[in-house]
N, C-alpha and C positions, 0 to 999 in steps of 0.2 A: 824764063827760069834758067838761074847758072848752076852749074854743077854746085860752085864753091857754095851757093846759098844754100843748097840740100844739105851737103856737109857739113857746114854750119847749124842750121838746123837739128840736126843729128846728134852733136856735139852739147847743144842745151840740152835737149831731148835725151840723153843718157844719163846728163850730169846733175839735170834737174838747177842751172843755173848758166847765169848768162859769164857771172863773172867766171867761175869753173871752164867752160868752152873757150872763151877769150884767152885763159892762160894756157889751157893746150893747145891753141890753133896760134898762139905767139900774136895774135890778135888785141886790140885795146877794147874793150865791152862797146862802147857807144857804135865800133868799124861791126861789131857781131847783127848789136842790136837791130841796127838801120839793115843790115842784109835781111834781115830772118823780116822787118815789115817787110821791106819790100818783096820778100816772098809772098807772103799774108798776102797781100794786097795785089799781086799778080795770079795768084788763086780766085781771091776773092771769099776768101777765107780765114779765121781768126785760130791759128794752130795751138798756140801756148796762151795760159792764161795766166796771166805774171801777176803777182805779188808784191807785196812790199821788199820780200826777203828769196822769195822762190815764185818755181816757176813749172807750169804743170802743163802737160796736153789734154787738149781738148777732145772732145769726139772725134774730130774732124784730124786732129794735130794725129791721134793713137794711129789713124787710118794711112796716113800719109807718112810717117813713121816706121809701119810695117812694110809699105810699098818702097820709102824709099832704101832700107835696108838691105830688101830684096834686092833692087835693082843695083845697087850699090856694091853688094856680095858678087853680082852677074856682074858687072863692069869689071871689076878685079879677075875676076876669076878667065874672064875674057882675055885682057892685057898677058895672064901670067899664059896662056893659052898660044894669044900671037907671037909671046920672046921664047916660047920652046919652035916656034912652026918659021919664025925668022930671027934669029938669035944675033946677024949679022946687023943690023939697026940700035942691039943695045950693047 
C-alpha cells in the first residue's frame, strides 16, 4: 500500500467520483482508477462500488475511509510537529 493510493482513494471517496479526484489530484481518471484497484486488490477488498455515473463506498470502503482519514490527520499533524521541533530542514 502507497501512501499516494490512500490519497487517492480519499479524494473519490469525498467527491463521490473518480473524474472529480483526477481533476484535483492534476491526475488523468484511468492514472486514479488503476491506483485505487490496485489498492482493492492489495486489501483484498472491494472499497467503492462504481457506477455508471458515480461512485460510492462500500462497508468495507466507509471503514477504511474513517481509518484512513484518521491516519492521514496524525501524518500531517506529525510533520507540522517535526518543522516546529527542527525548523532548520525546511
Amino acid at each position: 500500500m502507497e501512501i499516494r493510493q490512500v490519497r487517492y482513494f480519499m479524494e473519490v471517496a469525498a467527491g463521490g467520483s473518480f473524474n472529480q479526484a483526477a481533476a484535483r489530484l492534476h491526475l488523468t481518471q484511468p492514472a486514479v482508477s488503476r491506483q485505487i484497484k490496485a489498492l482493492e486488490e492489495e486489501l483484498g477488498v472491494v472499497l467503492l462500488a462504481r457506477g455508471t455515473r458515480s461512485v460510492a463506498l462500500t462497508q468495507e470502503g466507509e471503514i477504511f475511509y474513517e481509518e484512513a482519514q484518521t491516519s492521514w490527520h496524525i501524518s500531517i499533524a506529525s510533520f507540522g510537529e517535526y518543522k516546529v521541533i527542527n525548523p532548520a530542514r525546511f
